[in-house]
N, C-alpha and C positions, 0 to 999 in steps of 0.2 A: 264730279264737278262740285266747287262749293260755292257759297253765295259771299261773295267778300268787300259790300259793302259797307264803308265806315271808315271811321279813325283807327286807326293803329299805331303803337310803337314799334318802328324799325332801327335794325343798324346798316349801314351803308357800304355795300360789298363792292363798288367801286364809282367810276365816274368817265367822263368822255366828254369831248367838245366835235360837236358834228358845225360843218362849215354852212353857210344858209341854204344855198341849191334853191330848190324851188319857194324854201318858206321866206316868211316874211324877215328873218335874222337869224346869225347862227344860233345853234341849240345849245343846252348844259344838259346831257344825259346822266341821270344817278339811277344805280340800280342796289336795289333793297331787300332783305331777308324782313319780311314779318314777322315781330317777335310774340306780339300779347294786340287783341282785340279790345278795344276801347269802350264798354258801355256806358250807355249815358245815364248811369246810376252811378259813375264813377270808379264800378269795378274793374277788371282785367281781366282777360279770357287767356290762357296761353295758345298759341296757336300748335296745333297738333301736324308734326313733322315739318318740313323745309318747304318755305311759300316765298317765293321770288316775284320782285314786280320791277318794273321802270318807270320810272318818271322823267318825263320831258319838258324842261324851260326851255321856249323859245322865245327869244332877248329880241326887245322891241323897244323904242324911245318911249313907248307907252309904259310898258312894265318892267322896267328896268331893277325901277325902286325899289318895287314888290319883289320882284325874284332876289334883289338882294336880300331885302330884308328875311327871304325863305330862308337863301343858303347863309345866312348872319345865323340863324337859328341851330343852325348844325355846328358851327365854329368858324365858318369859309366868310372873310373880310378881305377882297384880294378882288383880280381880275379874275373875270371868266376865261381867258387864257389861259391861265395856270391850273384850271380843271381838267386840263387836257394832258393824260399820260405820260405824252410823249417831251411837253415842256420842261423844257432846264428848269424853271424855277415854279416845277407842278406843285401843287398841293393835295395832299392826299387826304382826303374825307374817307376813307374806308376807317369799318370801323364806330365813324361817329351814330350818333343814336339821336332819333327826334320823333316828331309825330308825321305820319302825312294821310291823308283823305285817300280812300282808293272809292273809285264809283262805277268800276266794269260790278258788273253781279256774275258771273260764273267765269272760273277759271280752271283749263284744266291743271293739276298738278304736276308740280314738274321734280 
C-alpha cells in the first residue's frame, strides 16, 4: 500500500459519461496515470511504477461552472456529451496532462 495523498501531475488514459441513475446528475468519469508527486516546496517526486486513479464529476446546476472550469484546464471546451466514447462528435482527453488532488491515503497497486 502507499499513502497517495496530494497534488499530483497526471496524463489522462481515457474518459466516460455515466447516465445520473441514483445520483443527483449525470457523471464525467476521467481515469488517470500518476505521473510526478507535487511537494509543497515546489519539487516533483516521480511516481515509482504505474499508479491509476479515477475521478468523478458529477454535473449539477450548482457546479457546473466549476467542473467546467476543471475540464477547460485539461483542453475540453465542449459538452459533457462529447466525453462520452461512444459519441459521434466525442472528444478525446486521453493523453492530456494537468494537476489533480488525490485524498484516498492507501491504495492498493494496480
Amino acid at each position: 500500500m502507499a499513502e497517495l495523498t496530494g497534488k499530483f501531475d497526471v496524463e489522462i488514459t481515457g474518459t466516460a459519461l455515466e447516465p445520473q441513475g441514483t445520483r443527483k446528475g449525470p457523471t464525467i468519469v476521467i481515469k488517470f496515470k500518476l505521473l510526478n508527486k507535487l511537494h509543497a516546496d515546489g519539487t516533483k517526486e516521480q511516481m515509482d511504477g504505474d499508479w491509476f486513479r479515477t475521478k468523478w464529476f458529477t454535473l449539477t446546476d450548482k457546479n457546473a461552472q466549476y467542473v467546467a472550469g476543471d475540464l477547460a484546464a485539461l483542453g475540453f471546451v465542449g459538452q459533457p456529451s462529447q466525453l462520452d466514447p461512444d459519441a459521434e462528435n466525442h472528444f478525446d482527453l486521453t493523453g492530456a496532462r494537468g494537476t489533480f488532488y488525490c485524498q484516498q491515503r492507501e491504495y492498493p497497486k494496480h
